[in-house]
N, C-alpha and C positions, 0 to 999 in steps of 0.2 A: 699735295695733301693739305687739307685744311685743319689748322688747331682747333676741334671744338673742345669743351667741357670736359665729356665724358675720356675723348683720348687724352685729355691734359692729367685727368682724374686715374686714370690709365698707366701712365708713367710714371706719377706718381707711389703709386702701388707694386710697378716692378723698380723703380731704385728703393725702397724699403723693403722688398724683399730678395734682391740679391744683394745690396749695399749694408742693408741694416741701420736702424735709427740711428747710432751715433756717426756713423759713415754720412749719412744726409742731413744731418746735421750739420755736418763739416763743408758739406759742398754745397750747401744753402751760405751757412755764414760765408764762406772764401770767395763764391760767387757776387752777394751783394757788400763785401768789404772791399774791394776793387773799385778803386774811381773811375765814375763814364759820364761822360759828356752827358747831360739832360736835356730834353726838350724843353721850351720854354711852359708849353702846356704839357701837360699829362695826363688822361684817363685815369684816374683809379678804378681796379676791380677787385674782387677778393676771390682769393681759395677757402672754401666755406667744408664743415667737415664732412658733410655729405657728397663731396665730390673727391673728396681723397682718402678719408678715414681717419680713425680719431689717433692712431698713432703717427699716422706721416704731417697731418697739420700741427702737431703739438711739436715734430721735429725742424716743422717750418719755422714755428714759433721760438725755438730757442735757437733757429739758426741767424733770425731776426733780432733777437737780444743778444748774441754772441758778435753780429757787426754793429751794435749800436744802433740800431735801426729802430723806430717806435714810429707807425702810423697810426693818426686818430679813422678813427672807425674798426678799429680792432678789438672782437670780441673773444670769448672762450671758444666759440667755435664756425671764427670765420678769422682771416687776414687780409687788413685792406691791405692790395699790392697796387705798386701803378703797372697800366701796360709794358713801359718801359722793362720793369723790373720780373714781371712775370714772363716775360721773352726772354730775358736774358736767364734765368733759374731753370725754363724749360730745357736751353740750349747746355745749359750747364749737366741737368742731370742726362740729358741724352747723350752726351761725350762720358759722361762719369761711369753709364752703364755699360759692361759689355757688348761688345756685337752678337756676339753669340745666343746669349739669350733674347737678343731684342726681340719683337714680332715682326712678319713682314713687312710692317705698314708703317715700322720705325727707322727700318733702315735705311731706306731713302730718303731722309731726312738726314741720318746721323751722316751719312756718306757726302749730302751739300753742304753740312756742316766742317766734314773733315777734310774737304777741298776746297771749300771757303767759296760756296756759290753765292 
Protein backbone atom coordinates (compact mmCIF):
# COMPACT_ATOMS: atom_id res chain seq x y z
CA UNK A 1 0.00 0.00 0.00
CA UNK A 2 1.25 3.22 -0.89
CA UNK A 3 1.40 6.48 1.65
CA UNK A 4 -0.43 9.10 -0.14
CA UNK A 5 -1.81 12.40 1.47
CA UNK A 6 -5.21 11.75 1.94
CA UNK A 7 -4.34 8.16 3.86
CA UNK A 8 -1.57 9.93 5.77
CA UNK A 9 -4.30 12.83 6.50
CA UNK A 10 -6.42 9.55 7.39
CA UNK A 11 -4.42 8.41 10.28
CA UNK A 12 -3.94 11.22 11.49
CA UNK A 13 -7.63 11.67 12.21
CA UNK A 14 -8.01 8.24 13.83
CA UNK A 15 -4.88 8.51 16.51
CA UNK A 16 -6.77 12.09 17.52
CA UNK A 17 -9.70 10.26 17.86
CA UNK A 18 -9.14 7.16 19.76
CA UNK A 19 -5.67 8.52 21.29
CA UNK A 20 -6.81 12.20 21.98
CA UNK A 21 -4.78 15.43 21.67
CA UNK A 22 -2.73 15.12 24.56
CA UNK A 23 -2.02 11.36 23.78
CA UNK A 24 -0.54 12.52 20.13
CA UNK A 25 0.86 14.93 21.51
CA UNK A 26 3.01 12.62 23.42
CA UNK A 27 3.82 10.26 20.74
CA UNK A 28 4.57 13.03 18.33
CA UNK A 29 7.10 14.49 20.82
CA UNK A 30 8.72 10.69 22.12
CA UNK A 31 8.73 9.86 18.54
CA UNK A 32 10.82 12.71 17.16
CA UNK A 33 13.01 13.15 20.69
CA UNK A 34 14.58 9.82 19.98
CA UNK A 35 17.95 10.09 18.17
CA UNK A 36 18.34 8.48 14.35
CA UNK A 37 20.86 8.32 12.24
CA UNK A 38 20.06 11.34 9.25
CA UNK A 39 20.52 11.15 5.71
CA UNK A 40 23.00 13.36 4.61
CA UNK A 41 20.18 15.02 2.21
CA UNK A 42 16.64 15.31 3.25
CA UNK A 43 13.40 16.25 1.42
CA UNK A 44 11.50 18.42 3.39
CA UNK A 45 7.43 18.25 3.22
CA UNK A 46 4.87 19.62 5.36
CA UNK A 47 1.62 18.38 6.99
CA UNK A 48 -0.58 21.39 6.12
CA UNK A 49 -3.99 21.61 8.11
CA UNK A 50 -6.19 20.79 5.42
CA UNK A 51 -4.75 17.41 5.32
CA UNK A 52 -5.17 16.69 8.92
CA UNK A 53 -7.41 19.24 10.75
CA UNK A 54 -6.77 21.91 12.76
CA UNK A 55 -6.80 20.07 15.93
CA UNK A 56 -4.42 17.13 15.11
CA UNK A 57 -1.73 19.70 13.32
CA UNK A 58 -1.79 22.11 16.42
CA UNK A 59 -0.93 18.64 18.46
CA UNK A 60 1.77 18.05 15.76
CA UNK A 61 2.88 21.43 16.60
CA UNK A 62 3.45 21.25 20.22
CA UNK A 63 4.67 17.72 19.92
CA UNK A 64 7.30 19.64 17.86
CA UNK A 65 8.01 22.23 20.62
CA UNK A 66 7.78 19.55 23.25
CA UNK A 67 11.21 17.73 21.45
CA UNK A 68 12.92 20.83 20.68
CA UNK A 69 12.40 20.73 17.31
CA UNK A 70 11.86 24.14 15.15
CA UNK A 71 11.88 23.93 11.32
CA UNK A 72 11.95 27.08 9.08
CA UNK A 73 9.16 27.06 6.88
CA UNK A 74 6.65 26.36 9.61
CA UNK A 75 3.56 28.28 9.49
CA UNK A 76 0.21 28.35 11.63
CA UNK A 77 -1.13 26.13 9.52
CA UNK A 78 1.21 23.86 7.78
CA UNK A 79 4.69 21.80 9.42
CA UNK A 80 7.56 21.80 7.49
CA UNK A 81 8.72 17.97 8.33
CA UNK A 82 11.51 16.04 6.51
CA UNK A 83 10.69 12.83 4.70
CA UNK A 84 12.91 11.29 7.10
CA UNK A 85 10.79 12.44 9.97
CA UNK A 86 7.29 12.11 8.54
CA UNK A 87 8.01 8.31 8.08
CA UNK A 88 9.04 7.82 11.09
CA UNK A 89 5.67 9.86 13.07
CA UNK A 90 3.53 7.84 10.50
CA UNK A 91 5.06 4.56 11.91
CA UNK A 92 4.88 5.87 15.18
CA UNK A 93 1.28 6.69 15.43
CA UNK A 94 0.25 3.24 13.54
CA UNK A 95 1.87 1.14 16.52
CA UNK A 96 0.38 3.79 19.05
CA UNK A 97 -3.15 3.06 17.62
CA UNK A 98 -5.04 -0.05 18.37
CA UNK A 99 -5.42 -2.77 16.09
CA UNK A 100 -8.75 -2.98 16.62
CA UNK A 101 -9.94 0.05 15.51
CA UNK A 102 -7.62 0.28 12.67
CA UNK A 103 -9.28 0.11 8.86
CA UNK A 104 -8.45 -2.68 6.67
CA UNK A 105 -6.09 -1.01 4.77
CA UNK A 106 -3.92 -0.10 8.11
CA UNK A 107 -3.33 -3.22 9.07
CA UNK A 108 -1.25 -4.59 6.83
CA UNK A 109 1.00 -2.14 7.37
CA UNK A 110 0.94 -2.07 11.28
CA UNK A 111 1.40 -5.95 11.08
CA UNK A 112 5.11 -5.36 8.66
CA UNK A 113 5.60 -2.89 11.06
CA UNK A 114 5.10 -5.28 14.23
CA UNK A 115 7.32 -7.98 12.65
CA UNK A 116 9.70 -5.58 11.43
CA UNK A 117 9.46 -6.20 7.60
Amino acid sequence: MRITTPIEGQLYQLALAHLCAQNLVTVVSACLARPVKRRAVDTVGYLRVEWLGAEALAAVQEGYQRAGKRRWGSTRDKVAVSLGEKSRLYQALLQAIPIEVLPAEFIELRLALDVSV
